[in-house]
Structure formats: C-alpha cells, structure tokens
C-alpha positions as CSV (number, residue, x, y, z in Angstrom):
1,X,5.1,13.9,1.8
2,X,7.7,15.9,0.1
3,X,11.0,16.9,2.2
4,X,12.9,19.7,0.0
5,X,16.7,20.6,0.6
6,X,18.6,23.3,-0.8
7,X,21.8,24.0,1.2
8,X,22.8,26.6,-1.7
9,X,25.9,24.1,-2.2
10,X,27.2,23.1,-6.3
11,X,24.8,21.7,-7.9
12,X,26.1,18.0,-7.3
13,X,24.4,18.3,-4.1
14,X,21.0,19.6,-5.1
15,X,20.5,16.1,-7.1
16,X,17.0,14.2,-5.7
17,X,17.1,11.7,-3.6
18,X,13.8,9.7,-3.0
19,X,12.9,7.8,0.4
20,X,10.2,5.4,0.9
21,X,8.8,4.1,3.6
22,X,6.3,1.3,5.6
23,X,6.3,0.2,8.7
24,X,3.3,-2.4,10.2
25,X,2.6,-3.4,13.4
26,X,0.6,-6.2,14.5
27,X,0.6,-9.5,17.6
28,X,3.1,-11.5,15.5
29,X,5.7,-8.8,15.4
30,X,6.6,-5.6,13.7
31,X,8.9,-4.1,11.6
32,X,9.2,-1.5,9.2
33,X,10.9,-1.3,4.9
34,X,12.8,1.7,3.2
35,X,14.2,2.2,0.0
36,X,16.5,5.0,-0.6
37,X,17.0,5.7,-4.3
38,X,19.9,7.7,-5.3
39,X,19.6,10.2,-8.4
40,X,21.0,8.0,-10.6
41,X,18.5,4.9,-9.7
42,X,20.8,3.0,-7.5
43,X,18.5,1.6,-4.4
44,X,19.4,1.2,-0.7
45,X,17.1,-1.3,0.9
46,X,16.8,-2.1,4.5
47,X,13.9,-4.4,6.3
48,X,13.7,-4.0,10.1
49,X,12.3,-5.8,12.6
50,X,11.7,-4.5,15.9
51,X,12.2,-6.4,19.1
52,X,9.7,-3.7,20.5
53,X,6.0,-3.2,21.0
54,X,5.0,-0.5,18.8
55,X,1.8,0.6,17.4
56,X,1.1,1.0,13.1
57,X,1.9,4.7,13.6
58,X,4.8,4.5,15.7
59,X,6.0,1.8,13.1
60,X,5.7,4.5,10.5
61,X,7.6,7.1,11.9
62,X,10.6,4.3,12.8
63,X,10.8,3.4,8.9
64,X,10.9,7.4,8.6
65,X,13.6,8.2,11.1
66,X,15.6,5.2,9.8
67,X,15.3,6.3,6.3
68,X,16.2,10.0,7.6
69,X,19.7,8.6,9.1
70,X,20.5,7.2,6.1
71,X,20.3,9.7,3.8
72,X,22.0,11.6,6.0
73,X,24.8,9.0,6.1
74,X,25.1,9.3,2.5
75,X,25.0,13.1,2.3
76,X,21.8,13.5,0.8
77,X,21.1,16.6,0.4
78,X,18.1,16.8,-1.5
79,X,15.5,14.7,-0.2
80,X,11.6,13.4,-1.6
81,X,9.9,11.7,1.1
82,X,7.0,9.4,0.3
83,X,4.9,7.7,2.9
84,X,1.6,6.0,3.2
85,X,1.0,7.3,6.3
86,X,-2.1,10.2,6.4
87,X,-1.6,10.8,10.4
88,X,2.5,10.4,10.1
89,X,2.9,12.8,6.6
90,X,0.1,15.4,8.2
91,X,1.6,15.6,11.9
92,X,5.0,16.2,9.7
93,X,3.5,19.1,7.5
94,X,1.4,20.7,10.4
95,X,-1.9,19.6,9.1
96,X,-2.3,17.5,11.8
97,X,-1.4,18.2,15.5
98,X,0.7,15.5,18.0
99,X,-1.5,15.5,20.5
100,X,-0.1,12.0,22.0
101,X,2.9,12.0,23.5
102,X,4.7,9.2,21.6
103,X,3.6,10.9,18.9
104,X,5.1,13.9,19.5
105,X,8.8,12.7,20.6
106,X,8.6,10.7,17.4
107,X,7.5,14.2,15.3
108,X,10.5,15.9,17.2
109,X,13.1,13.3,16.3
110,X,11.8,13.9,12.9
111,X,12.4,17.8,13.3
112,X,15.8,17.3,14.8
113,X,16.9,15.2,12.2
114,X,15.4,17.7,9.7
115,X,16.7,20.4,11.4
116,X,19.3,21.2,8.9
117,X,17.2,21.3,5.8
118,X,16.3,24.9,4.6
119,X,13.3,24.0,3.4
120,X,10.7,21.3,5.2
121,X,7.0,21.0,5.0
C-alpha cells in the first residue's frame, strides 16, 4: 500500500517518508511493530503490546493507525505505506469492502487520519 502526499508546500516537505507495519494476534497476547524511516534513513521504532483482545486484522490496522499518528507527529508530509496485510491494504484502496463493523470504524480512523492528504489510494 502506497499513501501519497502532496500539500503543494516547499519542497522540504514533499521528501518520502516510509512506514511499515505488523501487527499479530494470537491466545498468548498481541501486539503490533512500526518503523518509520525518515528521508534521510533515520528510523523510528515502536513495539506495542496490547492489553486488548483483538483479532490478526484488527492488529494490523492498530500498527497502521499508530504508525499514521506518528508521522503526523513528525510532520510527514509525504508518506509510503507498506503493509502485509491483503484484507487491511485492499479495504484501504477500495478493492475490498468493510463489510464488518470493526472493520469499518478501524477503515474510518484510517480515513480521518488521512483526511488531510491530497492524494490517498
């Protein structure tokens, strides 16, 4: 999955920013990992564990939305998004359709946090 940003700002902030993202979900806990790489290589890295029940999907989109807030944080403004998730990257492009409920607040979250993005798959 591939999130493009261009705000039409100087061309400081147009720079690529990559995000990837896991999460896994099984009876001895769950959690999720994200690395945020900067243009110029430098990597944020953040492990989570949940103290919630969630399911392999739902894990997904957690290590997505927490990725999202971070580059956000940082200003990203320009933003590749790579995930190994078929059901997560296809609800995102409109491939796939949200047909759960969970599902689709999680997609929406993703859309709010997106919102601001000229450009999203």
């Amino acid at each position: 999955m591939t999130i493009s940003v261009d705000l039409s700002k100087p061309e400081a902030d147009k720079e690529l920013w990559k995000l990837y993202t896991d999460g896994v979900a099984s009876k001895e806990g769950s959690g999720a990992g994200l690395v945020l790489q900067s243009p110029k290589g430098e990597e944020i890295t953040y492990a989570l564990r949940f103290d919630f029940q969630v399911s392999n999907n739902e894990a997904e989109y957690e290590a997505l939305l927490a990725g999202l807030r971070l580059a956000k944080e940082v200003g990203a403004k320009q933003l590749a998004a790579l995930s190994d998730s078929l059901l997560i990257t296809n609800q995102i492009n409109g491939t796939y359709e949200a047909k759960d409920p969970r599902m689709q607040k999680y997609l929406d979250a993703v859309r709010s946090l997106t919102s601001t993005l000229k450009t999203f798959p």
